[in-house]
C-alpha positions, 0 to 999 in steps of 0.5 A: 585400894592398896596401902602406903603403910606396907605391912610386910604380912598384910593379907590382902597381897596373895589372897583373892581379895586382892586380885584386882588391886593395882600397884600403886595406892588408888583413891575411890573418889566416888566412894561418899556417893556409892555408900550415900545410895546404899545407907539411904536404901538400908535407912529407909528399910531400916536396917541399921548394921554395924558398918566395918571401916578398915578392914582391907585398907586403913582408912587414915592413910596419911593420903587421907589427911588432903582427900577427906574421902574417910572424912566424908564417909563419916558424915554420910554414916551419921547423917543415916544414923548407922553404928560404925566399927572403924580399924586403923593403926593411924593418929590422923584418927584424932582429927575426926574426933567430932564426928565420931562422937556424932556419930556415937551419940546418934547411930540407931544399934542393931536391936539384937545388940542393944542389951550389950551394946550402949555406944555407936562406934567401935574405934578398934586399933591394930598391933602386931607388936608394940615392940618399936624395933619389931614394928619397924621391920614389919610395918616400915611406914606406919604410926609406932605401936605407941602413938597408936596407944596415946591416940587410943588413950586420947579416944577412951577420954573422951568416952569411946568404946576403944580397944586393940585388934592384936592382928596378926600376932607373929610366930614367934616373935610377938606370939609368946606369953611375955609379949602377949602380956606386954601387949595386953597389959599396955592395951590396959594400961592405954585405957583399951576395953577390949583385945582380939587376936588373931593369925598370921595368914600367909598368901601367895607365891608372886613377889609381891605376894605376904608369903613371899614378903614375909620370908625374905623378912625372916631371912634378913631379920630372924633366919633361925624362925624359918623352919618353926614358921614353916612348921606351923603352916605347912602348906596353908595359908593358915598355921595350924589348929592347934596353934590357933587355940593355944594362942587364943587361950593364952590371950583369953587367959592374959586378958583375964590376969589384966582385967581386960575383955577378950571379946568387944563387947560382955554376952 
C-alpha cells in the first residue's frame, strides 16, 4: 500500500481509496496466500476474468525487486490459468518476462472475449507525458517516460499484447495536440497496440491530498496554469464534460492519424 514512485497527481491521495493508507509504503505479505484461495475458488467455478495488477499501486516498486510479492503473484495466476492486465510504469517488468509468457500462452479468456482477444496478458504502461523534464516534476521517483518505452519495445518483441494508458493527461501541459501526437506517435513507434486516455482527478484538501500536491506543483513550476486548471475543474473532482470529450476525440483522432487503436482490443 502506498507508493515510492510519488506521482504528484496520484488519485488514490484525497479519494476514498486511500482512507486507510499509512504514510509510509507498506508491503501485503500475505497477498500470494489471499489471492492463492480466492483463484482456487474462481477456478473450480470457472470463472476465469481478467485480473487488473496495478491499478492503485505500481506492482514493480523498486521494493519489489527483494520481496518478489508480484513475482509470486504471478505464478499463483498461471498456475490457475487466469488472463492478466498488468500496469505499471516500471523496467523491473522485464525481469518477470517468463512467467508473463506462461501466463500468456496458458490463461483460459473470458468466453465473451474470446472472438477479439487472442493473448493472456495485457502489459498496459502508464504516461502522463513522455516530455523527461515534465515527468521529473510530476513523477520525481519513477522510470523516465523513455525507459518505459524501450521496455514496452522489449514486451511487443516478444509477442505481448502491449500498449500505453495515457493516465492522466495534464491540463495544459502534456493535453495539447502537439503533445498528444508526440506521445502517441512514440507509443507507435515503440511497438505499443493500443493507447487510453484518461483525466486528471484532483482529491482532497490535507497536505498531502493530489489536490493539494498538484497546485503547489503549478505554483513552482507553471503559476500562469492555475486559473486555467481551475476553470476546468471548478469544484470537482473532475474537470468538465466538455473537456473530457474534446480530449478523448483528439486522441481517438491522433490514434487514427498514426495507425494506432484507441481502445485494447478491435470489437
Amino acid at each position: 500500500m502506498g507508493c515510492s514512485f510519488n506521482c504528484v497527481y496520484c488519485y488514490i491521495h484525497g479519494s476514498k481509496y486511500g482512507e486507510h493508507i499509512p504514510s509510509q509504503l507498506t508491503a501485503k505479505i500475505n497477498a500470494p496466500e489471499i489471492l492463492y484461495r480466492q483463484l482456487k475458488n474462481r477456478a473450480r467455478k470457472k470463472e476465469h476474468g481478467i485480473i487488473a495488477l496495478g491499478s492503485a499501486t505500481d506492482p514493480y516498486l523498486p521494493q519489489e525487486e527483494n520481496l518478489k510479492i508480484t513475482r509470486e503473484l504471478l505464478k499463483i495466476i498461471h498456475r490457475f490459468h487466469f488472463p492478466l492486465n498488468l500496469f505499471t510504469k516500471s523496467t523491473l517488468i522485464f525481469r518477470d518476462l517468463e512467467i508473463l509468457k506462461k501466463i500468456d500462452n496458458s490463461a483460459h479468456l473470458p468466453p465473451d472475449l474470446m472472438p477479439q482477444l487472442k493473448q493472456g496478458v495485457i502489459i498496459s504502461f502508464s504516461f502522463s507525458t513522455v516530455n523527461e523534464k515534465i515527468a521529473a516534476i510530476f513523477e520525481p521517483d519513477a522510470p523516465s517516460p523513455w525507459e518505459r518505452l524501450e521496455t514496452m519495445q522489449k514486451f511487443k518483441e516478444e509477442g505481448f499484447l502491449t500498449g500505453a494508458c495515457l493516465m492522466p493527461l495534464l491540463p495544459f501541459i502534456s493535453d495539447s495536440e502537439d503533445q498528444l501526437d508526440i506521445m502517441i506517435k512514440s507509443v507507435k513507434e515503440y511497438g505499443g497496440d493500443f493507447v487510453i486516455p484518461g483525466a486528471l482527478t484532483l482529491f482532497g484538501d490535507k497536505p498531502h491530498d493530489c489536490r493539494v500536491r498538484y497546485y503547489e506543483v503549478l505554483e513552482e513550476y507553471f503559476p500562469e496554469l492555475i486559473p486555467k486548471t481551475r476553470s476546468i475543474f471548478k469544484s470537482k473532482s473532475y474537470p468538465s464534460s466538455k473537456y473530457q470529450i474534446k480530449i478523448y476525440n483528439m486522441v481517438a483522432d491522433i490514434a487514427k492519424k498514426h495507425r494506432i487503436r484507441n481502445k485494447i482490443i478491435s470489437e
